[in-house]
C-alpha positions as CSV (number, residue, x, y, z in Angstrom):
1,X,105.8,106.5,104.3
2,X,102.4,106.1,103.7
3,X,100.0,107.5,101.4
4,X,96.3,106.9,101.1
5,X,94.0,106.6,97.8
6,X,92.0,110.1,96.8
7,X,89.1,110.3,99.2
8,X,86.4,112.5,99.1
9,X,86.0,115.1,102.7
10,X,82.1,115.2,102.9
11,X,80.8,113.2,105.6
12,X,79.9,109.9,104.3
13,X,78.6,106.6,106.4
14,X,79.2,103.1,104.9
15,X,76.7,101.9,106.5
16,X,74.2,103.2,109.7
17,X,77.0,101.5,112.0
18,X,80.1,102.3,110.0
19,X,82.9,105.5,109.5
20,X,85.6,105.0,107.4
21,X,87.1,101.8,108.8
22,X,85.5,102.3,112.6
23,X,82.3,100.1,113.4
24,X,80.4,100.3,116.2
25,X,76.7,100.7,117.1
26,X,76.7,102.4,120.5
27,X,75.4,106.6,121.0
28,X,79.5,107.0,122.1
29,X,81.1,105.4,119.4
30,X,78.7,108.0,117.0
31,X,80.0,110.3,118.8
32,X,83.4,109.9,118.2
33,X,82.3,109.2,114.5
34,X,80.6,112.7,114.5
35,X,83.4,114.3,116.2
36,X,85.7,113.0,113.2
37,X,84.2,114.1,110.6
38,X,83.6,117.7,112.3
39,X,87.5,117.8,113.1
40,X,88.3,117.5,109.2
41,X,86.8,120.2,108.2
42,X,89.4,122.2,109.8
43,X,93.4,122.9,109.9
44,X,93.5,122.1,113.7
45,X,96.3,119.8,114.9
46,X,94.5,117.1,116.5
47,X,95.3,115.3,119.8
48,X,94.0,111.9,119.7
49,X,94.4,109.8,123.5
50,X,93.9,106.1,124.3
51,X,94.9,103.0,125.0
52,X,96.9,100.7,122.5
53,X,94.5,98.9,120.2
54,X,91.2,101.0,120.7
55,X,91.8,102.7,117.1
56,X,93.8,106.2,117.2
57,X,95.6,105.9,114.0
58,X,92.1,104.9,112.5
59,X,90.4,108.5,113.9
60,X,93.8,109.6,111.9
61,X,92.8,108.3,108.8
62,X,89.0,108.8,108.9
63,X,90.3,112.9,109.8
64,X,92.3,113.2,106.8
65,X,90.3,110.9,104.8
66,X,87.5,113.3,105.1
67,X,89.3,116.8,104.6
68,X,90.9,118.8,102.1
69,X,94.1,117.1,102.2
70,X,92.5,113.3,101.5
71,X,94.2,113.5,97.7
72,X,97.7,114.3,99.5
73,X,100.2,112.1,101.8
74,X,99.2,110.6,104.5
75,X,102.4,109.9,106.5
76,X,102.9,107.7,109.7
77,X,105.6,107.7,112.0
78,X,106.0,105.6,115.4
79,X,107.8,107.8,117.3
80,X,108.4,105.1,120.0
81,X,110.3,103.1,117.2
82,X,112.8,105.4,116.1
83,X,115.7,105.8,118.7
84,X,115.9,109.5,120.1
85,X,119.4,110.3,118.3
86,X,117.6,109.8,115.1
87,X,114.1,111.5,115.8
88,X,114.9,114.8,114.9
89,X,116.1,113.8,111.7
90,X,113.5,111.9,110.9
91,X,111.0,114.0,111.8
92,X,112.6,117.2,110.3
93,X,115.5,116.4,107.8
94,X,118.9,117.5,108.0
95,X,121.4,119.5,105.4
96,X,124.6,117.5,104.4
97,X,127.3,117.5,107.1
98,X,124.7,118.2,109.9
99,X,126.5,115.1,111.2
100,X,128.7,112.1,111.0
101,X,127.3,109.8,108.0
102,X,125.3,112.9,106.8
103,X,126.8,112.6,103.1
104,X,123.3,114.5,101.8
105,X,120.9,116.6,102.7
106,X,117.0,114.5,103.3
107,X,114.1,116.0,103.7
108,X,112.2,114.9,106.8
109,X,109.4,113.5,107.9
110,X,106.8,116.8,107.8
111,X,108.1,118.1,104.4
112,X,107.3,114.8,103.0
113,X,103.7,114.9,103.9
114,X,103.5,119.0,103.2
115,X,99.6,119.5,102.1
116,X,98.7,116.0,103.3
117,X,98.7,114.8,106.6
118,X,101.3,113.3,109.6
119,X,100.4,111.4,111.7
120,X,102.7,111.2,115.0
121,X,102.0,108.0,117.0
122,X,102.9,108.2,120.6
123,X,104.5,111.7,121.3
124,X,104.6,110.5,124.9
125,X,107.7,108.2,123.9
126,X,109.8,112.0,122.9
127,X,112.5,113.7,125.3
128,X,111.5,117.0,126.1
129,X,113.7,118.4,124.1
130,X,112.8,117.0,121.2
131,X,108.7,117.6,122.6
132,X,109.7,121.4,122.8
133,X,111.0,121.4,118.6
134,X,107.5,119.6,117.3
135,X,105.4,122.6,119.6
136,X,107.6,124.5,117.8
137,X,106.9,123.5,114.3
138,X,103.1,123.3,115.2
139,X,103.0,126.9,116.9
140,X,105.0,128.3,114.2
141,X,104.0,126.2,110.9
142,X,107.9,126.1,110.1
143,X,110.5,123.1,110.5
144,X,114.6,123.6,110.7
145,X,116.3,120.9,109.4
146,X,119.5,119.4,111.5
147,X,122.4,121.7,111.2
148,X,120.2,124.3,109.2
149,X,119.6,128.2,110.0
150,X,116.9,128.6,107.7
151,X,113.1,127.4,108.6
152,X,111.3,125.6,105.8
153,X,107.3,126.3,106.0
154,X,104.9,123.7,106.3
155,X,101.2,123.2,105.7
156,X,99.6,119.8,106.8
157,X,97.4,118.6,109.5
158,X,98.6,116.9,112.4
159,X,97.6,114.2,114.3
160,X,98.9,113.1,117.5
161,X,98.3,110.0,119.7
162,X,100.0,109.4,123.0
163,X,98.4,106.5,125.9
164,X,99.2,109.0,129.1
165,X,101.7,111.3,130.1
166,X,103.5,110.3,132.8
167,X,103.5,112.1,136.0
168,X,107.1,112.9,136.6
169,X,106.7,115.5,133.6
170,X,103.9,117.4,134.4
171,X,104.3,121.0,133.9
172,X,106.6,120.1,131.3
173,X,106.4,120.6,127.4
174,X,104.6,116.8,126.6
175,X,101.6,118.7,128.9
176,X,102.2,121.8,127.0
177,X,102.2,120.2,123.7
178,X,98.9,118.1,125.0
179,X,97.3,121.8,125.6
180,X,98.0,123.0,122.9
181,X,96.5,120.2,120.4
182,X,93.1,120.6,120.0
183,X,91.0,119.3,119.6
184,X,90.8,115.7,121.5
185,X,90.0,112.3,120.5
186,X,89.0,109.6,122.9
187,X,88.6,106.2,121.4
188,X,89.3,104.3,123.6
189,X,86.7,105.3,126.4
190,X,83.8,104.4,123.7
191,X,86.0,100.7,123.1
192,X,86.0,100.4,126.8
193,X,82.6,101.0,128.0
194,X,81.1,99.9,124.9
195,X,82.5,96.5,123.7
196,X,80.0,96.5,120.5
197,X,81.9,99.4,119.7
198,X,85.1,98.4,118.4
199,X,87.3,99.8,115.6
């Protein structure tokens, strides 16, 4: 778990060519600089799309950086990374007994960055089922820990990045959940038709 110094979440420039820890020069990459910094001023779960290595967890920190929750965790969790019997767990904790080696309850990944931020790299990399539970928790602000009946309520700003969905699931909840988190992000078309603009 991550969490980042106190921040203040009024728009602030480095430099003329500078957000946070993105630099770039180019009328796109001010864009998405722009588009940042309006973002943080809300509560909206935030979709962020692009290719690996044109800067989507640094949109993640420049959001939270810049909003309310900047004194607060800031917690990041490669989804891709943690094997899919584990995920739920991880993301949502689980009460003691949920499972074999479950000696005591844990709180998850979302309660532990309640008022901050999580951030949720590649959401792509989830099975549906799992896909449909996070939609879930961001439709409904709640989590239920493995092996619970009782929701726990949440209150953080999420940020998710995924490279593409893949075809075979359209229709499915990853294209629901992709829908449903607004608004979007685009680094990486800036990175790639801009190469002065680099995060």
């Amino acid at each position: 778990m991550e969490t980042l110094p106190n921040t203040p979440y009024h728009f602030v420039h480095d430099s003329e060519h500078t957000f946070g820890s993105m630099v770039g020069r180019s009328q796109a990459i001010r864009r998405v600089f722009e588009l940042t910094n309006k973002i943080a001023q809300s509560d909206a779960t935030v979709l962020i799309t692009g290719e690996s290595g044109t800067g989507k967890e640094l949109v993640a920190r420049s959001v939270h950086g810049r909003s309310r929750r900047a004194p607060y965790p800031f917690v990041a969790v490669n989804c891709g990374a943690i094997p899919e019997e584990l995920l739920e767990s991880e993301l949502f904790g689980h009460v003691r007994g949920a499972f074999t080696g479950a000696s005591q309850s844990r709180q998850g990944r979302f309660l532990s960055a309640n008022t901050g931020t999580i951030f949720l790299d590649e959401i792509g990399e989830m099975s549906p089922a799992t896909q449909v539970k996070l939609l879930r928790a961001l439709q409904e602000r709640e989590v239920t820990p493995v092996g619970s009946t009782e929701s726990v309520s949440i209150d953080e700003l999420t940020a998710c990045t995924a490279r593409m969905f893949r075809a075979s699931v359209r229709g499915s909840a990853r294209r629901k959940g992709s829908r449903r988190a607004r608004p979007r992000v685009r680094p990486c078309d800036c990175v790639r038709r801009t190469p002065d603009s680099a995060p």
